[in-house]
C-alpha positions as CSV (number, residue, x, y, z in Angstrom):
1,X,181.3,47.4,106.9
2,X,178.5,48.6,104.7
3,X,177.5,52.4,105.0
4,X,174.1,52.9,103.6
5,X,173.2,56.4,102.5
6,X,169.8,57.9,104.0
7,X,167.7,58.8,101.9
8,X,166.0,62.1,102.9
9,X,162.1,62.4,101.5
10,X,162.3,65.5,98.9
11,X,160.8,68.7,101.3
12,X,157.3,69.8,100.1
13,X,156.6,73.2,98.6
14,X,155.3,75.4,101.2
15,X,151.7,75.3,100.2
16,X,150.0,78.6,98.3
17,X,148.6,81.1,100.4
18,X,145.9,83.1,98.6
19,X,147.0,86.5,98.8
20,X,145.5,89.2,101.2
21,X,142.3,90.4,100.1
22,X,142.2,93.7,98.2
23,X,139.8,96.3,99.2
24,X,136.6,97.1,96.9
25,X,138.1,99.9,96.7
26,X,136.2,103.6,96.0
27,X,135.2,101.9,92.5
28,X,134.4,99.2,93.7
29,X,132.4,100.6,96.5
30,X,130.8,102.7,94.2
31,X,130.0,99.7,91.8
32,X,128.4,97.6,94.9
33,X,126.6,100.9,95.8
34,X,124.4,101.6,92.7
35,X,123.7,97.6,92.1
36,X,122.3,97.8,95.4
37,X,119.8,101.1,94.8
38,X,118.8,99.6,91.1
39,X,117.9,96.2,92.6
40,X,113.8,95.7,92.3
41,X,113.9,95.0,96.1
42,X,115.1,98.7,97.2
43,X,113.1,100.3,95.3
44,X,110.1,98.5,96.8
45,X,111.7,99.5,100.0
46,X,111.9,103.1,99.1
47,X,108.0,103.2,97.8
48,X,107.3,101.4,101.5
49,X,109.3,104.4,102.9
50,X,108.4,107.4,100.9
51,X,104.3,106.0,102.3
52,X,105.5,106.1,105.9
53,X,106.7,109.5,105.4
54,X,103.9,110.6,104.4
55,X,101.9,109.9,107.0
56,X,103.2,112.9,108.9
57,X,101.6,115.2,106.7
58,X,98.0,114.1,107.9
59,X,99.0,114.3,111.3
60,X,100.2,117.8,111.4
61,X,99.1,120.8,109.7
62,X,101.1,122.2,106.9
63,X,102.2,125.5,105.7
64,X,101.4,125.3,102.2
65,X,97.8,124.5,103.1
66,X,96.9,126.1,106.0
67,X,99.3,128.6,108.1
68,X,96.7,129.0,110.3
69,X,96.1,126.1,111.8
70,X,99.9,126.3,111.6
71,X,100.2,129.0,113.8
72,X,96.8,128.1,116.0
73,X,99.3,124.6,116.8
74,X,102.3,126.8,117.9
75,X,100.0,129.0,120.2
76,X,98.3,125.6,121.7
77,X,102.0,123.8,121.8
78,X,104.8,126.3,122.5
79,X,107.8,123.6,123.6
80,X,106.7,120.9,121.1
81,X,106.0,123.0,118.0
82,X,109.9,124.6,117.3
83,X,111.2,120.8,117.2
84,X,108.6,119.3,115.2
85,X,109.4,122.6,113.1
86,X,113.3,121.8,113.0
87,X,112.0,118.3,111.7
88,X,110.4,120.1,108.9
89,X,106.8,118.3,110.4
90,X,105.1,121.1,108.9
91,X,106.5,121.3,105.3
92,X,107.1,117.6,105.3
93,X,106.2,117.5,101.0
94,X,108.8,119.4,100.4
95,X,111.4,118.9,103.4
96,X,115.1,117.4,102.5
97,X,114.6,114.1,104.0
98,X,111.3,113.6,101.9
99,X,112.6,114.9,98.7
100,X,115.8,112.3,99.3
101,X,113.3,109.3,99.5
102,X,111.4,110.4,96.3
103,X,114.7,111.3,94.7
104,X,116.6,108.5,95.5
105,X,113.0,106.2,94.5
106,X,113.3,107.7,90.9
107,X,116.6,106.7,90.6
108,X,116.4,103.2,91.8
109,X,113.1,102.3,89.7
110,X,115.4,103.7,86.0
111,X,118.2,102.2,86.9
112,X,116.4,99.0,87.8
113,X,114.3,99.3,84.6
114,X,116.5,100.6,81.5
115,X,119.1,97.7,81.7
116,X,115.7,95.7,81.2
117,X,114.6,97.1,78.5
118,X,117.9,97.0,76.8
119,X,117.8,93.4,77.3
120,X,114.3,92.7,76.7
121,X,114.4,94.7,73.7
122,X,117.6,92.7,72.2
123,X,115.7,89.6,72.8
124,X,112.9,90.4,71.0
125,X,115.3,91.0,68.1
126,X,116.2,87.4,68.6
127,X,115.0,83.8,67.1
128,X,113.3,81.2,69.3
129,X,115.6,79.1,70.5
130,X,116.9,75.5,68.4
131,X,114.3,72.8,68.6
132,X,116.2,70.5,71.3
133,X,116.8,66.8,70.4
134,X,114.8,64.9,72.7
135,X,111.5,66.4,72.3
136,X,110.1,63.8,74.8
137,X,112.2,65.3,77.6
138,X,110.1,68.1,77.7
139,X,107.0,69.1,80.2
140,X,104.4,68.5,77.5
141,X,105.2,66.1,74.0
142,X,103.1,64.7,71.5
143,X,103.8,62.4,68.7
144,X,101.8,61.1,65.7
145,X,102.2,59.6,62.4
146,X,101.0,61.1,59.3
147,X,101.0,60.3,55.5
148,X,102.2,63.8,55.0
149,X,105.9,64.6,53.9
150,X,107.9,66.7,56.3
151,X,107.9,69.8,53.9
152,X,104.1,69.6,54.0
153,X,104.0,69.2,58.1
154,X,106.3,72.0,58.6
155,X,104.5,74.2,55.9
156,X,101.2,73.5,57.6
157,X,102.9,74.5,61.3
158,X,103.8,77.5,59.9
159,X,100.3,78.5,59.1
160,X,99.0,77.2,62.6
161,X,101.8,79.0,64.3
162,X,101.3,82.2,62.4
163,X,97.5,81.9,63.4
164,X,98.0,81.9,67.0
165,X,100.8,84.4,66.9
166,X,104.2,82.7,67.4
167,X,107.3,83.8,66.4
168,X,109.3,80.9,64.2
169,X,112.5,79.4,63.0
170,X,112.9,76.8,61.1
171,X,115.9,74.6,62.0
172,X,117.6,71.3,60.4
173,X,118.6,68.5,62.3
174,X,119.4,64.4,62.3
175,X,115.9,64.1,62.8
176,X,114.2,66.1,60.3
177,X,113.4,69.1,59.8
178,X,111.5,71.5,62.3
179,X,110.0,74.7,64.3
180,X,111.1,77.0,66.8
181,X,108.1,79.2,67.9
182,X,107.6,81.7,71.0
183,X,105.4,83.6,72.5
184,X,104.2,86.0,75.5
185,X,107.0,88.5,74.9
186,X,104.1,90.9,76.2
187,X,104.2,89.0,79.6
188,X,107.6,90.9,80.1
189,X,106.9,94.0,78.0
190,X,104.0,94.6,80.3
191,X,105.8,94.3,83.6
192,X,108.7,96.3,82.5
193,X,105.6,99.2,80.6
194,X,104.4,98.8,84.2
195,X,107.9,100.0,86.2
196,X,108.3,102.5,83.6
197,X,105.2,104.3,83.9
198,X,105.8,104.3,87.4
199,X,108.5,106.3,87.0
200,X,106.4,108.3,84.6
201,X,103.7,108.9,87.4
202,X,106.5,110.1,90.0
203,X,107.8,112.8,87.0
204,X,104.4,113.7,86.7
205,X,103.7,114.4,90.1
206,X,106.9,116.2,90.4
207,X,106.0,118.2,87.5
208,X,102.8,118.6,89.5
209,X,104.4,120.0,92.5
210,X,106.8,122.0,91.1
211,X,104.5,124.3,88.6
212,X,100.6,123.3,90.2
213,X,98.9,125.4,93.0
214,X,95.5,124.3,94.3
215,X,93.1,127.1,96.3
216,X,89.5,127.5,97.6
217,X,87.7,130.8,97.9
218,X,84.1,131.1,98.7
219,X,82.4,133.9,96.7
220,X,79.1,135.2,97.4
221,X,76.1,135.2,94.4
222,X,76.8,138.7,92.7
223,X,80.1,139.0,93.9
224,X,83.4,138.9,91.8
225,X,86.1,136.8,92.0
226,X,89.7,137.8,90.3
227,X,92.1,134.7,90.1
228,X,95.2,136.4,92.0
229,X,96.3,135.0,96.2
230,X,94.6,138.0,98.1
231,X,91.1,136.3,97.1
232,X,91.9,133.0,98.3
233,X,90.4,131.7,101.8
234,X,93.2,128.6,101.2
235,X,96.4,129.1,98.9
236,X,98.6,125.7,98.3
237,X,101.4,127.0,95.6
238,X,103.7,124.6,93.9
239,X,107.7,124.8,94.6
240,X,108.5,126.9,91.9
241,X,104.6,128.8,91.8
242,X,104.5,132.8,92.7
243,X,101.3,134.6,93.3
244,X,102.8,136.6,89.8
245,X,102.8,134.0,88.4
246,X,98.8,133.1,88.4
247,X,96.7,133.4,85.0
248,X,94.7,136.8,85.5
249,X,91.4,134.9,84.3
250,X,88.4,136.5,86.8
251,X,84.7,135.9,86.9
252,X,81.3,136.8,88.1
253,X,79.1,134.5,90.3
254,X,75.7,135.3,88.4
255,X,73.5,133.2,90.1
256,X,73.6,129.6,92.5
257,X,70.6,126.7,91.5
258,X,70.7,124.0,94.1
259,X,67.6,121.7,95.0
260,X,66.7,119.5,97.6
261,X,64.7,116.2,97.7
262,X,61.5,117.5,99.9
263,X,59.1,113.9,99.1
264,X,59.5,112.7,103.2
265,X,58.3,109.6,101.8
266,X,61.4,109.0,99.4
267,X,63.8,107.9,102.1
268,X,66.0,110.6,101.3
269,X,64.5,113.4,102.4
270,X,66.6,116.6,102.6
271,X,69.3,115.5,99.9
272,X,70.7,117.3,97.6
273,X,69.1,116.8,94.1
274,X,71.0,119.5,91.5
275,X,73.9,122.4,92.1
276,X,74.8,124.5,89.4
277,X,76.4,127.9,89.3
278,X,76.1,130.2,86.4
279,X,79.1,132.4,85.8
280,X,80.3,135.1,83.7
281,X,83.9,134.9,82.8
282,X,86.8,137.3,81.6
283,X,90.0,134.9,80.9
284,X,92.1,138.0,80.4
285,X,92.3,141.7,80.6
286,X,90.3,143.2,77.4
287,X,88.4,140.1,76.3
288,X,84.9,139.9,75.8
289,X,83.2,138.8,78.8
290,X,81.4,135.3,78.3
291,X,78.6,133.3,79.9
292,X,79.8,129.3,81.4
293,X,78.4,127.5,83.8
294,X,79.6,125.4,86.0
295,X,78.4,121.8,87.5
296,X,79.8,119.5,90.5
297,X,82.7,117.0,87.9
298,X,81.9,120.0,85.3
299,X,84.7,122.5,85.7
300,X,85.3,126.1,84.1
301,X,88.5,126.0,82.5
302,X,89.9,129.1,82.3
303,X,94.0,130.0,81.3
304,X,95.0,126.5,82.0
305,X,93.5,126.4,85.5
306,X,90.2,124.3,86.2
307,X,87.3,126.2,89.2
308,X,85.6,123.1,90.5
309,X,82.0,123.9,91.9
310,X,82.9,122.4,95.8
311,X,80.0,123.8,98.1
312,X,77.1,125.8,98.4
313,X,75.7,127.8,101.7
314,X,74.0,130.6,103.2
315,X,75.5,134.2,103.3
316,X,73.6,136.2,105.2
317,X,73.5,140.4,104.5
318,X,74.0,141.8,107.8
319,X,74.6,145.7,108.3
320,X,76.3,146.8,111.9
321,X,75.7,150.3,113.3
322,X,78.1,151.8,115.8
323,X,75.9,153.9,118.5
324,X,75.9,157.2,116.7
325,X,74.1,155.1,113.8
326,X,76.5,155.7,111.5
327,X,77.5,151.7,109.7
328,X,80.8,150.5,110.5
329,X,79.3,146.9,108.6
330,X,77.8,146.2,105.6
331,X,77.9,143.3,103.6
332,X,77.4,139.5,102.7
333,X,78.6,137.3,105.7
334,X,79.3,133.2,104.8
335,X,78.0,131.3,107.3
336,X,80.0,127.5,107.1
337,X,78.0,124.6,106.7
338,X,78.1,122.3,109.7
339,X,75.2,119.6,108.7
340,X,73.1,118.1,106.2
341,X,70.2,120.5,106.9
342,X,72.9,123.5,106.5
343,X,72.8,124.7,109.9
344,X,75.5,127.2,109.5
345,X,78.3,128.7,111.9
346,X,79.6,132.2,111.2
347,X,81.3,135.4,112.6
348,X,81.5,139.2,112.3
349,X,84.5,141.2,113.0
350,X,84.1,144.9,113.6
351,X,88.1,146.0,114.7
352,X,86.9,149.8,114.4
353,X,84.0,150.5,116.1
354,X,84.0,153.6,118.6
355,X,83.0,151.7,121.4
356,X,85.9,149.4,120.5
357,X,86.6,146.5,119.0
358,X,83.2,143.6,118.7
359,X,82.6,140.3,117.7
360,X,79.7,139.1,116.6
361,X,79.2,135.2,117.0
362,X,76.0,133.4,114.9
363,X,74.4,130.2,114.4
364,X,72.0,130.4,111.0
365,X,69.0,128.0,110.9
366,X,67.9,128.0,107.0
367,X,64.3,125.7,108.1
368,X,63.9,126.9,111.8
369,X,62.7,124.6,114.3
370,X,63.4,122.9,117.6
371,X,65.5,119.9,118.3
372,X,64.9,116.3,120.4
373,X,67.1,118.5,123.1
374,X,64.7,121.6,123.0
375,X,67.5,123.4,121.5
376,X,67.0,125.3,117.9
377,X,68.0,123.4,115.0
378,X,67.6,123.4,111.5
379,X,64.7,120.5,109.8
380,X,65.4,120.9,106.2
381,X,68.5,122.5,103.9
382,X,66.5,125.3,101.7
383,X,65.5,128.5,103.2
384,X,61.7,127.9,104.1
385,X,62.3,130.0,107.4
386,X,65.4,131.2,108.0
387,X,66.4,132.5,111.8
388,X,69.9,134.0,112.4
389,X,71.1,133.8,116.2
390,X,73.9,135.6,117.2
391,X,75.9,136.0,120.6
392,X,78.0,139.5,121.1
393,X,81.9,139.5,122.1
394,X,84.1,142.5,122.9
395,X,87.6,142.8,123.5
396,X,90.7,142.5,121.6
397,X,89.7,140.7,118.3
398,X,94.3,139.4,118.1
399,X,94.0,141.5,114.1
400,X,97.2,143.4,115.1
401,X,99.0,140.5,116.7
402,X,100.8,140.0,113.2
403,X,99.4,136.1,113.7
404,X,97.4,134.5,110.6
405,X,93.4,134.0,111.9
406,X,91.0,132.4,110.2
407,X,87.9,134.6,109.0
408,X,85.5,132.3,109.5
409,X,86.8,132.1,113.2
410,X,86.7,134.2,115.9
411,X,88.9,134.5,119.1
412,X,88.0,134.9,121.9
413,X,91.0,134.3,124.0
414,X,91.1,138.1,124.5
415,X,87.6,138.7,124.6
416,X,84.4,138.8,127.1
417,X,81.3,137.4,126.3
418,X,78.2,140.3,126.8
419,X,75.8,138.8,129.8
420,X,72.9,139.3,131.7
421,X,72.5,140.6,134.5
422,X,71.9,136.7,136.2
423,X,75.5,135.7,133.6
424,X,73.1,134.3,130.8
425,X,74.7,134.8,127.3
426,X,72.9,137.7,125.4
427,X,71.8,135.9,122.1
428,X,69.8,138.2,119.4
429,X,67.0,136.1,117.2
430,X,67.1,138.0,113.9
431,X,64.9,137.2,111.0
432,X,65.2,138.8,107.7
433,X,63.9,142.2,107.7
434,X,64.4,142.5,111.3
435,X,67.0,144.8,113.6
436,X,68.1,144.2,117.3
437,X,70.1,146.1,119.5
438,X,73.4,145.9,120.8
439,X,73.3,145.6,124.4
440,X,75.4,148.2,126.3
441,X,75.3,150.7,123.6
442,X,77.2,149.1,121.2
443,X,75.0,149.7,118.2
444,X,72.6,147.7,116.4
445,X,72.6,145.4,113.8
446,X,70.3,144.4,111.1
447,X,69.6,141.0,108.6
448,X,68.8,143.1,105.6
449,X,68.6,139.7,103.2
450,X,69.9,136.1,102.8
451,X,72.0,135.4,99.9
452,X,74.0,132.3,98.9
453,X,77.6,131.4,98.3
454,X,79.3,128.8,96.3
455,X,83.2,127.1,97.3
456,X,85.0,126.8,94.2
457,X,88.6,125.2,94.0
458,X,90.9,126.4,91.8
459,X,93.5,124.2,90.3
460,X,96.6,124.2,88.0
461,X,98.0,121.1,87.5
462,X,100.1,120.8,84.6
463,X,101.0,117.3,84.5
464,X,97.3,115.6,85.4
465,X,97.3,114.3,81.7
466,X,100.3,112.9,81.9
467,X,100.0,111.1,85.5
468,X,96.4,109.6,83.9
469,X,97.9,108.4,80.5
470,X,100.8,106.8,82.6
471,X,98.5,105.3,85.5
472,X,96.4,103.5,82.7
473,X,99.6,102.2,80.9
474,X,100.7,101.0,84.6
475,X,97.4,99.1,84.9
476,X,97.8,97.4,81.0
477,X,101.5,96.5,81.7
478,X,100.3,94.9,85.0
479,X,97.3,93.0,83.4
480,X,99.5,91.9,81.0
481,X,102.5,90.8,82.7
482,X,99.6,88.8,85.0
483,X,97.7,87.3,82.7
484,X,100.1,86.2,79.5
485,X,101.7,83.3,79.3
486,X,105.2,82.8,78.2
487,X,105.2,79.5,75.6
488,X,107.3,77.8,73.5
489,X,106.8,75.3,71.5
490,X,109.0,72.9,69.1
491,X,107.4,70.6,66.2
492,X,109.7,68.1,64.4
493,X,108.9,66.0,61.1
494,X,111.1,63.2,60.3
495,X,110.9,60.5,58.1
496,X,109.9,57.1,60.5
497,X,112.8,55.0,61.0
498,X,115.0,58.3,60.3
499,X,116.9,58.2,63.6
500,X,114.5,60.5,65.3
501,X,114.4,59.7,69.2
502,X,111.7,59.5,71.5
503,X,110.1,56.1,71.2
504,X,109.7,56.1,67.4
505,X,107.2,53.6,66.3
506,X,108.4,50.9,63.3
507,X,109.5,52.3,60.5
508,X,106.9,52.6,57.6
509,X,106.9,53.2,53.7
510,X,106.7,57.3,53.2
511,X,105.3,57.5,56.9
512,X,106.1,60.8,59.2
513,X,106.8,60.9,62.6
514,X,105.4,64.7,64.1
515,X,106.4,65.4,67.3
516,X,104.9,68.2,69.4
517,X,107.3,69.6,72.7
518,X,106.2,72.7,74.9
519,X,107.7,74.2,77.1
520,X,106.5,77.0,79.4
521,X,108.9,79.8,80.7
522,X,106.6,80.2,83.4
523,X,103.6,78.6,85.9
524,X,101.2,77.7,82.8
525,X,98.3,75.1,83.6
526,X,97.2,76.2,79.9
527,X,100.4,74.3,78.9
528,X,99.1,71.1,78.0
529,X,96.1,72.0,76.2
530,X,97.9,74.4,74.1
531,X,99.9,71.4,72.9
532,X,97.2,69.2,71.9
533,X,95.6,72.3,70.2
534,X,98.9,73.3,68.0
535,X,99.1,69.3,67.1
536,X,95.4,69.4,66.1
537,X,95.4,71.8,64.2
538,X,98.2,70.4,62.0
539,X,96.3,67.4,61.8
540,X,93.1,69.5,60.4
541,X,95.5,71.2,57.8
542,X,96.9,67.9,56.4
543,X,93.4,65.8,56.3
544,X,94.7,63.5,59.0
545,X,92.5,61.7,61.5
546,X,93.0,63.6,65.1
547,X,95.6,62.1,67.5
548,X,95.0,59.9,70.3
549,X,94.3,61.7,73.5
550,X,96.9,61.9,75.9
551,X,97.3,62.3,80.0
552,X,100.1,65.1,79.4
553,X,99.9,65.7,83.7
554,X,100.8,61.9,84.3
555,X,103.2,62.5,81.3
556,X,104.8,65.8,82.8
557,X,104.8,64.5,86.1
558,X,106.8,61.6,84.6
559,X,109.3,63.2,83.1
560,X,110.1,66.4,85.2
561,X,111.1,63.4,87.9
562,X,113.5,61.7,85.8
563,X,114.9,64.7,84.2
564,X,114.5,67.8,86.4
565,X,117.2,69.6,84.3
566,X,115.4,69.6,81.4
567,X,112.5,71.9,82.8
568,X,113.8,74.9,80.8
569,X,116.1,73.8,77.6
570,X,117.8,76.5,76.1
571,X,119.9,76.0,72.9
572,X,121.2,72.8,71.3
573,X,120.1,69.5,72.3
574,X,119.6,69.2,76.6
C-alpha cells in the first residue's frame, strides 16, 4: 500500500493594502490654500470680481461724494435704504467685502508673480542650452558645405549671432564643434514687467485712496475761495484724509474769459471757442500774493493739490427786501447750467424773513427768446439779452430738519407755490436793472447785475505719477510679451565624413559640413526665415556662394510627424 503525501500549494501573502490616507492636514491645507490664490487663474477671477463690485457704486449714491443725494434716497426709500445701508451700498469703495477683493487681488497677483521673477531671473543667468545631436530633428535645419575650417564657421557665427543679439555658447561634440544661441528673454520679461506693474497700479491707487481727496466748489468772479471743506459744494476725502489736514493754499477769482462761436454759417454755432480764468493765488499764510491763470487741461498747482478749470455760468446779483425794505438778500446767486445755450436753473433761500420763511425759484435765459413750444428759451450761450424768471415759494424751507440739502436745490415738499387768483403760478420777468414785487407783501426783489462763475475741482492725488509710470510699463511689458519671439538656434561645423548625422553628403578633402537647427519656444511663423537668414549671413562672412533655397514648411511638416517629441529639445542630444 503506497501513501502518497499531499502536497499543499504554499498560501500567498495577503496582498499590500495601501495604508489609509492621511489628512492634508492644517499645513497642508494651508499649502493647498495659497497655491490656489497665487495661481494666474484666481487672480483673473478676482480682477473679474473686484469689476462686478464695482458696479454698485454707479448705481447708488455714495457718502463720500454726495450725502445728499444720500439722504434725498433714504427720504424717497425708507424700508429699502437701512438694508442696502447694512450692505454698505453706499460706501461700497471702502466697505469690508470690497476691500477683501482688492486685498486678497494684491496678494494673489505677488505671489503669482515673485516666484516668476526668481525663476526668470536665474534663467537669464543661464547658458543656452547644448546644441542637440541630430540637428535635422528639429522644426527648421539647414545644411551646407563650405571650404571654410570649423574655427573659421564658428568664429563667423559668432559675429552674426552677436549682430542679431543672441546669447551663445560654444559647445564640443562628436560632430564638431558648435553654437548655442537664444533669444526673446524680453518675451517673458515683458509679461512678467506687465503683472508687476499691475500690482504697482493697485498700490498706487491705494495710495490714492488712502491720502487723495477730490472737491468742486463754484466761486463767483471777484469772490475768494480758501482751500479748507466748509467752501466746498462736493467734498470726496481719502480714508486716512481730515479737513485739518488740507494745504491752506487760497485764491482770488479775478476775472472769467470764455467765447463762443457766433458765425451761424460755421456749423457750430453757439460752441464754446476759449475759457480761461485768471486768478490770484496765496499758497500759504504770509506769502506774497501771485498772479496764475488757469486753462481747461492747464491746472493751478498749488501745495500739492491741482484746481482744474471744470465749468463756467451765469451768477446773477440779486438783492431781496423783506416788506419793511430793509434787505434780508444780497449777493451773487449761481444759476446751474442745464443746456448748450446756458439756460440756467437756480434758487434763493431766505430762512429769516419776517413774513416767514421764502423761496425763490428761477429760470435765467442769458440770449432771451421764444422756443418751437412758445415757451421762453435761451438762442445763444453769451449774455446778448439776459431775462431772469422766477416763481415765489413759502413755507418751511426743511434748514432745521438736521438733513443735508443741496443749495442749488430747493424743497418744496413743505412749501406752497404763490398763485393767482384763477391758480396760475406767479412768475416775475426781471431784467438787469429792474425790481418786482413780492406778491402778498413779501418784499421785493431786485437783479442789480449779472456776473459769472467758474467750477473748479480740486484734487490731491499723491500717487497719480506713480499709477501713470506703472500703466505705461504695463502697456511695454504687454507689447513686448506679444510681439517678441522666443528663438533658439544651434549651428554645428564638422569636418565632412566626421561622423556628423543628418544626411551628410560624401566626404571631401578639407570640406565643412554647417548645419543650421531652430527651434522656437513659441508660435513663430518668422521661424523659418530666421534660419535661412542666420545661415546666410555666415555664408556672406566666409565668401561662400549662398545656399540652396529650401521648403523649411514641407520640411517642418515632415519632421514634427515623425518625431513629435522633438518639438522642444532641451539639453543633451533628443
Amino acid at each position: 500500500m503506497t501513501t502518497t503525501q499531499e502536497r499543499r500549494a504554499p498560501v500567498p501573502d495577503p496582498p499590500e493594502v495601501d495604508p489609509a490616507p492621511v489628512g492634508l492636514g492644517l499645513l497642508g491645507w494651508v499649502r493647498w490654500t495659497w497655491r490656489q490664490l497665487t495661481s494666474m487663474r484666481t487672480a483673473l477671477l478676482l480682477l473679474m470680481l473686484l469689476a462686478v463690485l464695482a458696479v454698485p457704486g454707479s448705481l447708488f449714491p455714495q457718502r463720500s461724494i454726495d450725502q445728499v443725494r444720500v439722504a434725498t434716497y433714504f427720504e424717497q426709500h425708507p424700508d429699502l435704504a437701512p438694508w442696502l445701508d447694512r450692505l454698505s451700498l453706499f460706501d461700497v469703495y471702502s466697505s469690508p467685502w470690497f476691500s477683501a477683493v482688492y486685498l486678497l487681488l494684491f496678494i494673489s497677483l505677488v505671489g503669482c508673480v515673485l516666484p516668476r521673477t526668481r525663476v526668470h531671473l536665474a534663467n537669464l543667468r543661464q547658458a543656452p542650452p547644448r546644441t542637440p545631436a541630430r540637428l535635422s530633428r528639429l522644426p527648421e535645419h539647414r545644411s551646407v558645405e563650405v571650404a571654410a575650417s570649423p574655427e573659421r564657421v564658428l568664429d563667423a557665427a559668432r559675429a552674426v549671432m552677436r549682430e542679431r543679439r543672441y546669447r551663445t555658447a560654444e559647445h564640443a561634440g562628436p560632430g564638431g564643434p558648435s553654437l548655442a544661441a537664444q533669444r526673446g528673454e524680453l518675451r517673458e520679461t515683458g509679461n512678467l514687467l506687465f503683472h508687476l506693474s499691475l500690482v504697482g497700479v493697485l498700490v498706487a491707487v491705494a495710495v490714492g485712496g488712502l491720502w487723495g481727496y477730490r472737491a468742486q466748489v463754484i466761486v463767483p468772479v471777484g469772490a475768494p475761495y480758501v482751500n479748507n471743506t466748509t467752501n466746498l459744494d462736493t467734498w470726496d476725502p481719502g480714508a486716512l484724509v481730515t479737513g485739518d489736514s488740507l494745504p491752506p493754499f487760497s485764491f482770488v477769482l479775478d476775472a472769467l474769459h470764455v467765447s463762443f462761436d457766433d458765425d451761424e454759417t460755421s456749423g457750430q454755432y453757439g460752441a464754446p471757442r476759449s475759457f480761461s480764468a485768471d486768478t490770484t493765488l496765496t499758497e500759504a499764510p504770509g506769502d506774497a500774493p501771485v498772479e496764475r491763470t488757469i486753462r481747461v487741461n492747464e491746472p493751478l498747482r498749488a501745495a500739492g493739490a491741482s484746481v482744474y478749470l471744470a465749468g463756467n455760468g451765469y451768477a446773477p446779483v440779486l438783492t431781496v427786501r423783506d416788506g419793511d425794505g430793509n434787505p434780508v438778500f444780497s449777493q451773487p446767486t449761481p444759476f446751474l447750467v442745464q443746456d448748450s445755450n446756458y439756460t440756467s436753473t437756480g434758487v434763493i433761500k431766505i430762512p429769516d424773513s419776517p413774513t416767514g420763511q421764502v423761496g425763490l425759484q428761477g429760470i435765467f435765459l442769458p440770449t432771451a427768446a421764444l422756443g418751437a413750444d412758445g415757451m421762453p428759451a435761451s438762442s445763444f450761450p453769451d449774455a446778448r439779452d439776459p431775462v431772469l424768471y422766477l416763481t415765489v415759494w413759502t413755507g418751511d424751507l426743511g434748514l432745521d430738519d438736521g438733513v443735508p440739502q443741496n443749495v442749488y436745490e430747493l424743497d418744496t415738499s413743505e412749501m406752497t407755490l404763490i398763485t393767482t387768483g384763477d391758480g396760475i403760478p406767479v412768475r416775475l420777468r426781471l431784467e438787469p436793472g429792474q425790481s418786482a414785487e413780492l406778491p402778498d407783501g413779501l418784499g421785493s426783489v431786485t437783479f442789480d447785475s449779472l456776473d459769472r462763475y467758474a467750477g473748479f475741482t480740486v484734487r490731491h492725488d499723491p500717487a497719480r505719477g506713480a499709477a501713470l509710470v506703472f500703466s505705461l510699463l504695463a502697456i511695454a511689458g504687454l507689447t513686448a510679451s506679444l510681439f517678441v519671439p522666443r528663438r533658439r538656434l544651434w549651428l554645428r561645423a564638422g569636418a565632412v565624413g566626421s561622423g556628423a548625422v543628418g544626411g551628410s553628403p560624401p566626404p571631401g578633402a578639407g570640406r565643412t559640413l554647417v548645419e543650421v537647427g531652430a527651434l522656437a519656444r513659441s508660435e513663430d511663423h518668422g521661424l523659418a526665415g530666421e534660419a535661412d537668414a542666420v545661415l546666410a549671413a555666415v555664408l556672406a562672412r566666409l565668401d561662400e556662394p549662398p545656399a540652396p533655397q529650401q521648403h523649411p514648411q514641407q520640411h517642418t511638416e515632415q519632421h514634427t510627424e515623425q518625431h513629435p517629441r522633438q518639438q522642444r529639445p532641451e539639453e543633451g542630444a533628443p
